[in-house]
DRENDO-1510 file (C-alpha; in Angstrom, 1 decimal, always signed):
<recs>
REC; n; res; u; v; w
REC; 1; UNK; -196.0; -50.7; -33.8 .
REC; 2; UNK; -194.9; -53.9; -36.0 .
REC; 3; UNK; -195.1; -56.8; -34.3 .
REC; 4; UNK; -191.9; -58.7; -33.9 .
REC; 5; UNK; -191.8; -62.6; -35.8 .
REC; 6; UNK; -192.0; -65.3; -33.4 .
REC; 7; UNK; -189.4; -67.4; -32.4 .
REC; 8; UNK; -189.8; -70.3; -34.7 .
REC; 9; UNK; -189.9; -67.7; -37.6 .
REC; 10; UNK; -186.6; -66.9; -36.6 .
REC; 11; UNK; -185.3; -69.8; -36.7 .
REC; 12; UNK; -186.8; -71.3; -40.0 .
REC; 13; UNK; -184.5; -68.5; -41.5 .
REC; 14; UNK; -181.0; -69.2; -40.1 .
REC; 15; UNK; -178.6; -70.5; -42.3 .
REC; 16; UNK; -177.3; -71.9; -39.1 .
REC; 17; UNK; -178.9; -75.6; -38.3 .
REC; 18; UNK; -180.2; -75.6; -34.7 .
REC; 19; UNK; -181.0; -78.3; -32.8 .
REC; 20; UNK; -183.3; -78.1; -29.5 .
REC; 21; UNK; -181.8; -80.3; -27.0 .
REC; 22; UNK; -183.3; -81.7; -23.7 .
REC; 23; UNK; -181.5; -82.8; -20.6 .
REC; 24; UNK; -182.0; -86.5; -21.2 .
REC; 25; UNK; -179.6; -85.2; -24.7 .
REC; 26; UNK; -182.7; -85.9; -27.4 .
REC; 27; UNK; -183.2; -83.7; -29.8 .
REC; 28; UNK; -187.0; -82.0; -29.5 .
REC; 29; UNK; -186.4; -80.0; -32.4 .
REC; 30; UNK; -185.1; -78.6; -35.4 .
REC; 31; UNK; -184.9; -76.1; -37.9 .
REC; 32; UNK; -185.0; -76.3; -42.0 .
REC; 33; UNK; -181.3; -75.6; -42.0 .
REC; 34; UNK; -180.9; -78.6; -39.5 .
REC; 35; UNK; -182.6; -80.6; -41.8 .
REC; 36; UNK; -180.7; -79.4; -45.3 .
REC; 37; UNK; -177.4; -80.0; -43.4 .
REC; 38; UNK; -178.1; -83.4; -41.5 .
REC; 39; UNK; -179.8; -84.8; -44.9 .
REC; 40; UNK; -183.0; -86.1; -43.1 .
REC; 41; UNK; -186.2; -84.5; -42.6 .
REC; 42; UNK; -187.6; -83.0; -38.9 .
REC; 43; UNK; -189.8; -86.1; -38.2 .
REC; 44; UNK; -186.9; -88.4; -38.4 .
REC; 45; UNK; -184.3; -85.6; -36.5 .
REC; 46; UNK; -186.7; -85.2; -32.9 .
REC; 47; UNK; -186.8; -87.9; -31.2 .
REC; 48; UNK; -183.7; -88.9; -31.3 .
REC; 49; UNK; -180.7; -89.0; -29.2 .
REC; 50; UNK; -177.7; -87.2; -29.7 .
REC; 51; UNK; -175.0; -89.4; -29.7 .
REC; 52; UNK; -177.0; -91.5; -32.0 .
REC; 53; UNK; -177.5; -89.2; -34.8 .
REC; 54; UNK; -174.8; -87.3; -34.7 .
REC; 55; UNK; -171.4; -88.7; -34.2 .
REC; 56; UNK; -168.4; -86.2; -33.6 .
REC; 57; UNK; -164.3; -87.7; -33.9 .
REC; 58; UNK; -163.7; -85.6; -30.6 .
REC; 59; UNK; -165.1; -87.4; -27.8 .
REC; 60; UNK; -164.4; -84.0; -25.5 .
REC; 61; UNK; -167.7; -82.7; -27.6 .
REC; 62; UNK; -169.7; -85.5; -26.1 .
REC; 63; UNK; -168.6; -85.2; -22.6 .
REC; 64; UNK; -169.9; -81.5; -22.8 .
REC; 65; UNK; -173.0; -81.8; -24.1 .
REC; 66; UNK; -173.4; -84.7; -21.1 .
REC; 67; UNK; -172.6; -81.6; -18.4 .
REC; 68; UNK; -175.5; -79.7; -20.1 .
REC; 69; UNK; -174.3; -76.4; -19.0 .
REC; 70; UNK; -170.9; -75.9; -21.4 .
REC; 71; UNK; -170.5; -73.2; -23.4 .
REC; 72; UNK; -168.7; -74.8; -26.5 .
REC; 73; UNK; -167.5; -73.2; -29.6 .
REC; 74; UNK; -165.2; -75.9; -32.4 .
REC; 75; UNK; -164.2; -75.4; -35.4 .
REC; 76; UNK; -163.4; -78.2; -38.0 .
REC; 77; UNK; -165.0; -81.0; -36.1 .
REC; 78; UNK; -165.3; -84.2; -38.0 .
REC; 79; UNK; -169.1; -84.6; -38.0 .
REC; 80; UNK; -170.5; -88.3; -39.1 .
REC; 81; UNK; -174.5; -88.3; -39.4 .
REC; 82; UNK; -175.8; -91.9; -40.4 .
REC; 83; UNK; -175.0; -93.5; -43.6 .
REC; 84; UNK; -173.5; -89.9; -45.3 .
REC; 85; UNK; -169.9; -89.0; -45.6 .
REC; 86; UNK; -167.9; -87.2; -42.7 .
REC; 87; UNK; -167.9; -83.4; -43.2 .
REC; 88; UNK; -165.8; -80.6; -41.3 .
REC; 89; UNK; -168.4; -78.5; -39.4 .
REC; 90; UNK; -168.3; -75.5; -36.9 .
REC; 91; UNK; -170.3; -76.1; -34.1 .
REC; 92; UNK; -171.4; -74.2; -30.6 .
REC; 93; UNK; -173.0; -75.6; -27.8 .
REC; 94; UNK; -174.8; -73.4; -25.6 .
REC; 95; UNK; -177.4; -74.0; -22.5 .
REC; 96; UNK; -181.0; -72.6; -22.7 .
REC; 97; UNK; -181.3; -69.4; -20.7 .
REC; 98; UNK; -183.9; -70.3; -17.8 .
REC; 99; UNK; -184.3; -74.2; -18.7 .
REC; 100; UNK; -181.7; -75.8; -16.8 .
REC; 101; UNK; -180.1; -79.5; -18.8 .
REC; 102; UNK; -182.1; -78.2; -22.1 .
REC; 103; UNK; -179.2; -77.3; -24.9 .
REC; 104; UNK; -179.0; -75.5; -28.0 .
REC; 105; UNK; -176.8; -77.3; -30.8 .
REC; 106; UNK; -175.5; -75.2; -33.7 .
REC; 107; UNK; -173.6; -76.9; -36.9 .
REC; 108; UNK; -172.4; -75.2; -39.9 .
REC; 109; UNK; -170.3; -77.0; -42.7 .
REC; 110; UNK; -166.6; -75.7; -41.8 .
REC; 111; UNK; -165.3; -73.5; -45.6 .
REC; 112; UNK; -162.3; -72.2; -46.6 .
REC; 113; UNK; -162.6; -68.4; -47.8 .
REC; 114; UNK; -162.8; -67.9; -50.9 .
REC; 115; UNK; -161.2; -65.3; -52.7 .
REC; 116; UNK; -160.4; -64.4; -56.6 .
REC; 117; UNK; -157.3; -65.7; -56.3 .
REC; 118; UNK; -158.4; -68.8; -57.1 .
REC; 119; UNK; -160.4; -67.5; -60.4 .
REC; 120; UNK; -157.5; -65.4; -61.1 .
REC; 121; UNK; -155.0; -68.6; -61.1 .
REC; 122; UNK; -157.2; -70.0; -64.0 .
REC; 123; UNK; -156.9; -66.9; -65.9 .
REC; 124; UNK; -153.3; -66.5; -65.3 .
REC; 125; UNK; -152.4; -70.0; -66.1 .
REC; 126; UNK; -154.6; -70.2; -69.3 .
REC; 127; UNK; -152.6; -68.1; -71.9 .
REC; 128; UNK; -154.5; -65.9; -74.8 .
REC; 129; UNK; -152.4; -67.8; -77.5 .
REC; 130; UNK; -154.6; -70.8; -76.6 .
REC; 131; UNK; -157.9; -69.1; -76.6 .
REC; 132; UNK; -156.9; -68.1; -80.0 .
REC; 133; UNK; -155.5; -71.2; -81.7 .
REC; 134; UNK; -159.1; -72.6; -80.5 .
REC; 135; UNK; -161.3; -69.7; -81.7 .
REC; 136; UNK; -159.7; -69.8; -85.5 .
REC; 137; UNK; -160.5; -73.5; -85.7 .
REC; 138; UNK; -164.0; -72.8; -84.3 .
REC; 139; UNK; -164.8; -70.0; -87.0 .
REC; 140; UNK; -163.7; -72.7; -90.0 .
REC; 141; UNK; -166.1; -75.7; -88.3 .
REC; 142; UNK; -169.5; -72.6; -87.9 .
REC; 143; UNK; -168.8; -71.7; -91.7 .
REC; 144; UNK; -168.3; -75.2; -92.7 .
REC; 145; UNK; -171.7; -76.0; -90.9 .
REC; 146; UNK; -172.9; -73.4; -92.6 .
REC; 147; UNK; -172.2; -74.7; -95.8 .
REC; 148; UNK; -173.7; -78.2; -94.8 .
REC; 149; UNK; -177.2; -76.9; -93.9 .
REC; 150; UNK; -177.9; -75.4; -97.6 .
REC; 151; UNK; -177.1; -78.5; -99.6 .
REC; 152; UNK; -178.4; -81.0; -96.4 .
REC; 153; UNK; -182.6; -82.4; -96.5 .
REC; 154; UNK; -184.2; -79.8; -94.1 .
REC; 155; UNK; -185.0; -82.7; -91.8 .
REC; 156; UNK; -181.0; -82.4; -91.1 .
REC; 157; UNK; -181.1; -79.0; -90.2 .
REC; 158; UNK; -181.7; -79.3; -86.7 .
REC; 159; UNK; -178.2; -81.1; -85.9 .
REC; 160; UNK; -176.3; -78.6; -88.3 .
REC; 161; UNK; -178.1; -75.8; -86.0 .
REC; 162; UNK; -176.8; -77.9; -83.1 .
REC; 163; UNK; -173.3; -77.6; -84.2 .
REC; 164; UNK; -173.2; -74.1; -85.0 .
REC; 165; UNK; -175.1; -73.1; -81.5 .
REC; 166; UNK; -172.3; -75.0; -79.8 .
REC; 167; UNK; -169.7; -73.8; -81.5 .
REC; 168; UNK; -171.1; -69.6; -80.2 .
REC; 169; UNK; -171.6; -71.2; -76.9 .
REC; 170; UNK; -168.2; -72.4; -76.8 .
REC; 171; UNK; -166.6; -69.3; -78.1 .
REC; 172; UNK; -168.1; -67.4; -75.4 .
REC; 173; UNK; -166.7; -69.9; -72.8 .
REC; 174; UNK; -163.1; -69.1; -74.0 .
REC; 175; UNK; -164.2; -65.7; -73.5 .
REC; 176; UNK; -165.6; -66.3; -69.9 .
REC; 177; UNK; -162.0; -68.5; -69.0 .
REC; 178; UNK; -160.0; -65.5; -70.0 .
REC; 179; UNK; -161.9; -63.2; -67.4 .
REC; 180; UNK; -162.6; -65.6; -65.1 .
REC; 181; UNK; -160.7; -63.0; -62.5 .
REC; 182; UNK; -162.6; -60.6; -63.5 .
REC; 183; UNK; -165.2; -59.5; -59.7 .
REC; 184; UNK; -168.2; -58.8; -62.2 .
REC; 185; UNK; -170.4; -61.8; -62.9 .
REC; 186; UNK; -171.7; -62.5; -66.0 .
REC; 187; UNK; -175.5; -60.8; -66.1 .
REC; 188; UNK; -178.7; -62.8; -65.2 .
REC; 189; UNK; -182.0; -63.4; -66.0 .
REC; 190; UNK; -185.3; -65.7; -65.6 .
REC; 191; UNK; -184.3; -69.2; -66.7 .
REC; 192; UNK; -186.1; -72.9; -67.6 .
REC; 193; UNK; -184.0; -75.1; -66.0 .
REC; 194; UNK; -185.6; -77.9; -67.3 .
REC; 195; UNK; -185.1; -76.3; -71.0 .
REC; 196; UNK; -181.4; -75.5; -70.0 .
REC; 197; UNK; -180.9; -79.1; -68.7 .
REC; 198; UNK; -182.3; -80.8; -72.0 .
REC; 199; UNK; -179.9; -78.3; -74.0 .
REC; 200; UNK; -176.9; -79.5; -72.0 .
REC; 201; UNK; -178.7; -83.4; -72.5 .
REC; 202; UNK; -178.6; -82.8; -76.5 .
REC; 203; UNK; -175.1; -81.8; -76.5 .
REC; 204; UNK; -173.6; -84.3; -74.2 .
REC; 205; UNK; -175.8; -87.7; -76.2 .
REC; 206; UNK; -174.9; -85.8; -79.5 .
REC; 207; UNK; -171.1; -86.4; -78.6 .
REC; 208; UNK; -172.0; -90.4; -77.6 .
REC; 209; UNK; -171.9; -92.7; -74.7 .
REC; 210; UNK; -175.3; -93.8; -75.8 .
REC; 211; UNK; -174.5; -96.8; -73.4 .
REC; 212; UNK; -174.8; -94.7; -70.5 .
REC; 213; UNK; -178.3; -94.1; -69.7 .
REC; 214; UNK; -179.9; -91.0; -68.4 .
REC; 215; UNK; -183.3; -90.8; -66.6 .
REC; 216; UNK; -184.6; -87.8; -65.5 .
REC; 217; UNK; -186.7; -86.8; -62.2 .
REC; 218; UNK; -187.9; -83.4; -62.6 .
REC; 219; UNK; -190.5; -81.4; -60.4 .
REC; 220; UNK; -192.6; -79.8; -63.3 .
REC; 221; UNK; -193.7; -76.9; -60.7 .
REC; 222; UNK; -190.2; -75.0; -60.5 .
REC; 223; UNK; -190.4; -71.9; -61.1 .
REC; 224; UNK; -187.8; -70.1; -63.1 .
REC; 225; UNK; -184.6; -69.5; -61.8 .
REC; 226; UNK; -182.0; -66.7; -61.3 .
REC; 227; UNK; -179.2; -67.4; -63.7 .
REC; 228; UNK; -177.1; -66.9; -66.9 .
REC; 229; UNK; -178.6; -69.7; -69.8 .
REC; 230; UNK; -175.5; -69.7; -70.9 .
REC; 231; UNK; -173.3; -70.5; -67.9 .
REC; 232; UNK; -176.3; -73.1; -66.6 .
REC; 233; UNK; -176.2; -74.9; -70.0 .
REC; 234; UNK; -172.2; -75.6; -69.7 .
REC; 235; UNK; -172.5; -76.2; -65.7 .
REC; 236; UNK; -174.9; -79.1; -66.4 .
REC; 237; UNK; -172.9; -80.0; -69.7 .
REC; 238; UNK; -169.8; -80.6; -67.3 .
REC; 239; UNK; -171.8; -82.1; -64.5 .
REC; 240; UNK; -173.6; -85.2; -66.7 .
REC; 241; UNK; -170.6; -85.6; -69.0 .
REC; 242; UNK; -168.6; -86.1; -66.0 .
REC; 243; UNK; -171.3; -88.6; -64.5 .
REC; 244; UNK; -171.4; -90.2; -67.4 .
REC; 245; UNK; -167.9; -90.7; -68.0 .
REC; 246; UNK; -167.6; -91.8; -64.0 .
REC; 247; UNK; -169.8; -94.8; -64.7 .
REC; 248; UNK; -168.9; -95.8; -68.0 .
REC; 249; UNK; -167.0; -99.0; -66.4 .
REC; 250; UNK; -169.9; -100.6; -64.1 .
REC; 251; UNK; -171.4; -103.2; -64.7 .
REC; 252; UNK; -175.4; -101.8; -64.8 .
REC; 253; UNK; -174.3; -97.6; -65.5 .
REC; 254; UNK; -176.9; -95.3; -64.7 .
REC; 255; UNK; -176.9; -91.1; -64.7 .
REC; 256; UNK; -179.7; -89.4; -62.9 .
REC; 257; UNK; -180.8; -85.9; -63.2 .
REC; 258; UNK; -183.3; -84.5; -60.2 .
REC; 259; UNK; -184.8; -81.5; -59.8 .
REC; 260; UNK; -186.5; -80.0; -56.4 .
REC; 261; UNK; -187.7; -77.6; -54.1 .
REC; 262; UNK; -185.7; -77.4; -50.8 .
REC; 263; UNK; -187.7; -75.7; -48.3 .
REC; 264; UNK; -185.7; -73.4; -46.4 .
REC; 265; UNK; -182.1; -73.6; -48.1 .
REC; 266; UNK; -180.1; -70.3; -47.6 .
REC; 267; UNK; -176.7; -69.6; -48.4 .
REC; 268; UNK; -175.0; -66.6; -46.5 .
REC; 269; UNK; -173.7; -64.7; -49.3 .
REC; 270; UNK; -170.3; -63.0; -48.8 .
REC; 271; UNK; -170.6; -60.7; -51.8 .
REC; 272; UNK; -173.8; -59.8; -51.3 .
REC; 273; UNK; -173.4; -59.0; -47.4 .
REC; 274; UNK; -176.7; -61.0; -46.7 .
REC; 275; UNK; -178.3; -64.6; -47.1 .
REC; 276; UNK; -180.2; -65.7; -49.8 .
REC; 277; UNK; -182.7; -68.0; -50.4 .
REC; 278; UNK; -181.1; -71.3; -52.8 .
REC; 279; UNK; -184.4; -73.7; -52.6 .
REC; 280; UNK; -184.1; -75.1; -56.3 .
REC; 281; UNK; -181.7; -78.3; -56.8 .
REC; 282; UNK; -180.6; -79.8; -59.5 .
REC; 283; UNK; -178.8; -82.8; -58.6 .
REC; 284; UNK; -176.7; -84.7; -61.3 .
REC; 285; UNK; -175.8; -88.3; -59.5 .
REC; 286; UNK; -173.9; -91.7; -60.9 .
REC; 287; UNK; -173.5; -94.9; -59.8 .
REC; 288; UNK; -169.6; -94.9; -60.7 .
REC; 289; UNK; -166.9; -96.1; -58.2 .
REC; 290; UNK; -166.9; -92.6; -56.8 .
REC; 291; UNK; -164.2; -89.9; -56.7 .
REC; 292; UNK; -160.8; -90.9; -55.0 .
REC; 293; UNK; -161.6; -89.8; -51.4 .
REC; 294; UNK; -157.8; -88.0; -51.7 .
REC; 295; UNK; -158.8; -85.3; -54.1 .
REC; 296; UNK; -162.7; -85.3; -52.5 .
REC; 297; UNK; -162.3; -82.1; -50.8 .
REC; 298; UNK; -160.3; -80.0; -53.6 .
REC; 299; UNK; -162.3; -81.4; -56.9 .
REC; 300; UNK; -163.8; -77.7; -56.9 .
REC; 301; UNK; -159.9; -76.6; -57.2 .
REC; 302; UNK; -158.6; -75.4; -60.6 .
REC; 303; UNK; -155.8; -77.9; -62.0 .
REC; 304; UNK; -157.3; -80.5; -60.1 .
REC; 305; UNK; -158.7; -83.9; -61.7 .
REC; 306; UNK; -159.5; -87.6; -60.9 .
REC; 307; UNK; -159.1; -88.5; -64.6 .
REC; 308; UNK; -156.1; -89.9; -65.9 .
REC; 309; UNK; -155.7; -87.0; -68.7 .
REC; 310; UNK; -157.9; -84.3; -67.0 .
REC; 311; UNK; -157.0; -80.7; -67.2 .
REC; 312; UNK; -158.8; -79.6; -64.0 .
REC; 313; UNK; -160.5; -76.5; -65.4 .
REC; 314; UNK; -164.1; -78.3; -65.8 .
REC; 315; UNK; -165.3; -78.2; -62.2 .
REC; 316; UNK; -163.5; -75.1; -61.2 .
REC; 317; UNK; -165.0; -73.2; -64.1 .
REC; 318; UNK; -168.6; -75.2; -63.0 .
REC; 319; UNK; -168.4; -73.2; -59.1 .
REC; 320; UNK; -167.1; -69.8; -60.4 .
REC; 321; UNK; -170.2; -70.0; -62.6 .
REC; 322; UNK; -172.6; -71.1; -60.2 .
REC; 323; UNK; -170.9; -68.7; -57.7 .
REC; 324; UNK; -171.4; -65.6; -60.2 .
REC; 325; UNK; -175.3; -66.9; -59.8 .
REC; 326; UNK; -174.8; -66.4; -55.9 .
REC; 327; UNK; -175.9; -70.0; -56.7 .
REC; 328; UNK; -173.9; -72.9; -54.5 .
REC; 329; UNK; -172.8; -75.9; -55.8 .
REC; 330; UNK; -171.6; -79.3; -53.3 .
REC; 331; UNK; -170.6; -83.0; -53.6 .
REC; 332; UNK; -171.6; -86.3; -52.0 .
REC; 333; UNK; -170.9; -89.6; -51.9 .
REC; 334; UNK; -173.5; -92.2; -50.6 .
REC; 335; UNK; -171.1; -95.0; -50.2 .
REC; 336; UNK; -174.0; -97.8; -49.0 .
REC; 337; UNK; -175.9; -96.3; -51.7 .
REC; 338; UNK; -173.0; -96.3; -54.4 .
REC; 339; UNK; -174.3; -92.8; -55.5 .
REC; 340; UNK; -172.1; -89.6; -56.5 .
REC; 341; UNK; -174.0; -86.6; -56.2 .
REC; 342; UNK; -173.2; -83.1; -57.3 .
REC; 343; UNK; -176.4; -80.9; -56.2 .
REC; 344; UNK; -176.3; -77.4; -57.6 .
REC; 345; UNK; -178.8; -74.7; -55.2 .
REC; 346; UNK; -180.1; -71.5; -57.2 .
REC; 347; UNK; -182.6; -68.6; -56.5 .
REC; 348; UNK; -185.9; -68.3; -57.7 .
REC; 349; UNK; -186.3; -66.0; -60.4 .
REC; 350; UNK; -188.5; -62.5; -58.6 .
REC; 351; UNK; -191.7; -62.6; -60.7 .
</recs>
């Protein structure tokens, strides 16, 4: 007979963070998830107290976790841990069968459903004439490239090859916007995400900003990811031209591009019917002012935009893309810091 995981197996692969809780309300442990969620690692979670690291806008929450024997379920709760933003969570509190005053704790960020009809509204509200009158121009600037490379000194090739690749990528994404309802993803495959985050570099820097600088952090061990080239390249096209353009006005501007292995990382996936495993980030952060903490939770919304003349398709089209990855994709803002983040979690490519 197969023996059964043990108990701390089990835990390491809950999406759900779990906190170990004993009756003097310090935490004695917690589980990967925990630690994704909470943005600090085990050794700095256990050990604490409760009410320390974890501070909830209902004070009814605290009062049950102080009888040690409530059986609490909220949803929505305003959850503030240390120096990160507040995020809605859902949470339970429940005692530890045969362990009187221990606790478990269990947080998960709150989410709206989501459902094609967001997709669809992008689809719906983005007309074929327009995909059109930008494809005919698009065909004129590839021939006229074309042109260019035979009479240009081969050392100029590369850029001409640039434009032309940009211009098939971007046909393609007209293509993707008109079926952005559509339920079937684009296709995947193995993927570089360092090569596909240099790609997206040479594009953005080819357009300008050069006074915007962008330093890199990558984890040369990655392995290859699950994903569409394609759709990765104009995901991290959006992501640092946005970062770029959100610090333009300070004073010292600086875009950073990380890349990492997050142990533990799963994403319960809808589609799918069961979690997978997201443990490579890329994480695109700026030390801009910081999106307008009004449009904060509905910048992944199509039609919505912080920038004065912003259409509000880039960062819808950015999580519909990741999404078709089973990919996730969330903000930050590290106010003490001064730091945007937008982190992007993918699978690993099965070798």
């Amino acid at each position: 007979m197969t023996a059964l995981p043990d108990a701390q197996q089990q835990l390491a692969s809950l999406a759900l963070a779990v906190l170990l809780v004993d009756p003097e309300l310090v935490i004695r442990g917690a589980n990967p998830a925990a630690e994704q969620l909470l943005g600090v690692g085990a050794s700095r979670i256990v050990g604490q107290s409760v009410s320390k690291l974890l501070r909830f806008d209902q004070t009814r929450l605290n009062d049950w976790l102080a009888q040690r024997d409530a059986q609490v379920a909220a949803h929505g709760v305003a959850l503030q841990v240390e120096h990160l933003p507040a995020r809605q969570v859902d949470l339970t509190i429940a005692p530890v069968s045969r362990e009187p005053g221990w606790q478990m704790i269990t947080l998960q960020e709150s989410k709206k459903v989501e459902t094609l009809d967001e997709d669809r509204a992008i689809a719906v509200r983005t007309p074929a004439i327009l995909a059109h009158e930008i494809k005919n121009p698009l065909a004129a600037i590839r021939g006229a490239a074309q042109l260019l490379e035979r009479k240009m000194p081969a050392g100029d090739h590369a850029m001409v090859r640039l434009i032309t690749d940009e211009v098939d990528r971007i046909a393609k994404l007209i293509d993707r916007m008109q079926s952005l309802g559509r339920e079937q993803p684009e296709p995947v495959s193995p993927c570089n995400l360092h090569e596909v985050i240099r790609r997206a570099r040479a594009v953005v820097e080819a357009a300008g900003d050069a006074g915007v600088p962008v330093t890199e952090e990558f984890d040369p061990s990655l392995p290859p990811v699950l994903g569409n080239a394609d759709g990765l390249v104009q995901v991290m096209i959006n992501l640092i031209s946005n970062a770029r353009d959100a610090c333009s006005r300070s004073e010292n501007p600086r875009v950073m591009i990380r890349t990492r292995f997050v142990s533990g990382f799963v994403m319960s996936a809808i589609r799918l019917g069961r979690p997978i495993r997201l443990p490579i980030e890329v994480r695109v952060s700026d030390n801009g002012p910081g999106i307008d903490p009004v449009l904060r939770d509905h910048i992944f919304e199509p039609f919505v935009s912080s920038k004065k003349n912003g259409q509000g398709l880039g960062l819808a089209l950015v999580k519909k893309l990741v999404r078709d990855m089973d990919g996730r994709i969330s903000h930050e803002r590290d106010e003490s810091g001064g730091w945007t983040h937008f982190s992007v979690h993918l699978p690993v490519a099965k070798s």
